[in-house]
ZAMARGU-4260 file (C-alpha; in steps of 0.2 Angstrom, whole numbers, plus 5000, padded with zeros to 4 digits):
<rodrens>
0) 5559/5407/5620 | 5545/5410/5607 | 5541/5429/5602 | 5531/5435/5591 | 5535/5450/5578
5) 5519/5460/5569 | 5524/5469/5554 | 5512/5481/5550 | 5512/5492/5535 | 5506/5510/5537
10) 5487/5513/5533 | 5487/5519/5513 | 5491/5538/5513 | 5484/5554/5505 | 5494/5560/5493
15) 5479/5573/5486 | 5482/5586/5499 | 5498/5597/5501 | 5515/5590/5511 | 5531/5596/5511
20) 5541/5579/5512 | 5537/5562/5513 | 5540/5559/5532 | 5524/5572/5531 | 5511/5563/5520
25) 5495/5560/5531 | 5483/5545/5527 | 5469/5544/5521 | 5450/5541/5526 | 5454/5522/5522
30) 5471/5521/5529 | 5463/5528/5547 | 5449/5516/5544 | 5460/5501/5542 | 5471/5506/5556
35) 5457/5506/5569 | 5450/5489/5559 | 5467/5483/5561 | 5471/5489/5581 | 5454/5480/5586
40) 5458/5464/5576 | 5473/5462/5587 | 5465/5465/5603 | 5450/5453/5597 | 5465/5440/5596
45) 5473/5442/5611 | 5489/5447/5601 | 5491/5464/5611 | 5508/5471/5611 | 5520/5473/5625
50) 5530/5487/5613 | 5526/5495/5598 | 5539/5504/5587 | 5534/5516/5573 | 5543/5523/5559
55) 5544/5543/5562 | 5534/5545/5546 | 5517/5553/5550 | 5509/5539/5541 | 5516/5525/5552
60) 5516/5537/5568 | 5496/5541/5566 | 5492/5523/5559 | 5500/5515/5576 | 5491/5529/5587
65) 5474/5525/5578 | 5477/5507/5581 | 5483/5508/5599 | 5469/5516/5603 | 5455/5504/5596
70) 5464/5491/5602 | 5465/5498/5618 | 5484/5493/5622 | 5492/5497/5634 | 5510/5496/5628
75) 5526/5508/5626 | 5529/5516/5612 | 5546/5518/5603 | 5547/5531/5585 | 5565/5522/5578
80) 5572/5532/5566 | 5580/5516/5557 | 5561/5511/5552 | 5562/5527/5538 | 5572/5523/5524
85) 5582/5509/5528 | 5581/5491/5523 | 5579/5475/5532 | 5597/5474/5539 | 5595/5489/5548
90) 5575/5486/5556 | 5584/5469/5561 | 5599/5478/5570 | 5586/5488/5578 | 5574/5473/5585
95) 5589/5464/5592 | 5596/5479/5602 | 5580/5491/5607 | 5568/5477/5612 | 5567/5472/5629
100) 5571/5454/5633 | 5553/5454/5643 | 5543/5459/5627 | 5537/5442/5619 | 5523/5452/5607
105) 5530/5467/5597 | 5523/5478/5583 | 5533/5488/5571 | 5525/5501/5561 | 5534/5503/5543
110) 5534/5501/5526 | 5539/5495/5510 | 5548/5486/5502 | 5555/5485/5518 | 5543/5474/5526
115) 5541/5461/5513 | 5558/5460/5509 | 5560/5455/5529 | 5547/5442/5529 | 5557/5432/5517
120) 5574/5436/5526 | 5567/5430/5541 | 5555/5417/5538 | 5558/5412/5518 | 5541/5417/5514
125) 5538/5427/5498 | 5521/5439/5504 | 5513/5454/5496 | 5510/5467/5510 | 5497/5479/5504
130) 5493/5493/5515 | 5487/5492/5532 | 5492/5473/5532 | 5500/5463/5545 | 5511/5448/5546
135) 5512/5439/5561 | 5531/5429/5561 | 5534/5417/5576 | 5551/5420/5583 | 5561/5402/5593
140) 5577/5410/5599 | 5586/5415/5614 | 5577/5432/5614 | 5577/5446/5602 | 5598/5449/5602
145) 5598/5434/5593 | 5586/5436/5579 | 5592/5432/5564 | 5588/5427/5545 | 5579/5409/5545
150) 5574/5407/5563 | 5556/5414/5561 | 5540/5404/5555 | 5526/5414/5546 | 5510/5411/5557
155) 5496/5424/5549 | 5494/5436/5535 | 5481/5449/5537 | 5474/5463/5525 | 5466/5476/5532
160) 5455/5475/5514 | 5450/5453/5520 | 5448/5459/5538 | 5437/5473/5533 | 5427/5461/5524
165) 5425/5448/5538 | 5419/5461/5550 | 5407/5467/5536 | 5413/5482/5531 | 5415/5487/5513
170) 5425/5503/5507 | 5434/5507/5493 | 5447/5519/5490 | 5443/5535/5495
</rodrens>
């Protein structure tokens, strides 16, 4: 079976306004730019997900809602509490017991180094993962209860900043 994983990092944040913990910061005006960007870019490649999980940071929670709703999908949505301040062992314990066998296309909305740090378990790959960025790793394995380090292939790297500038669209941080 061939499945594919999005990791998708959490639009950049605003760390200029009052917040009483980190599971609170808000984005930004580019982070909820990106996130749309980034939720039409998926739809645009026919990568729509069958489940999106999210971190319960308000970050990752408002970044996926932006991006669901550009994108227009149409997908169950799952806040895991593991995607918050855990590593890679953990999101990877999560995947292979809370997605469905049915689910071939699955976002997960966290952060780092997290992310990055699970790419390479996963697929070897050393990546940066700016903000907003997604990786696209190709899963071959019996379904997602058998995930494990090595068995995925690293398809597609994509900054929001590059996809912003293919779609013509220039910001800086603000």
């Amino acid at each position: 079976m061939t499945m594919s994983l999005i990791l998708f990092r959490h639009g950049k944040s605003d760390r200029t306004i009052d917040y009483d913990t980190d599971m609170d910061r808000p984005l930004n005006r580019r982070g909820r730019d990106s996130a749309v960007l980034m939720g039409q870019f998926l739809a645009d490649i026919d990568q729509v997900p069958d489940l999106a999980l999210t971190s319960p940071a308000r970050r990752a929670v408002d970044t996926l809602d932006l991006a669901r709703r550009a994108g227009d999908w149409d997908c169950p949505v799952e806040v895991a509490g593991r995607l918050y301040g855990h590593g890679p062992a953990e999101a990877v314990q999560l995947f292979r017991t809370a997605i469905p066998s049915t689910a071939e296309v699955v976002v997960a909305v966290g952060h780092e180094p997290t992310w990055s740090e699970l790419v390479e378990i996963l697929t070897g790959a050393t990546v940066r993962f700016p903000t907003a960025a997604m990786v696209n790793i190709e899963i071959e394995a019996d379904g997602w209860g058998s995930l494990a380090a090595a068995t995925g292939r690293l398809r597609w790297l994509m900054p929001s900043r590059a996809m912003a500038k293919l779609a013509g669209r220039s910001w800086t941080d603000r």
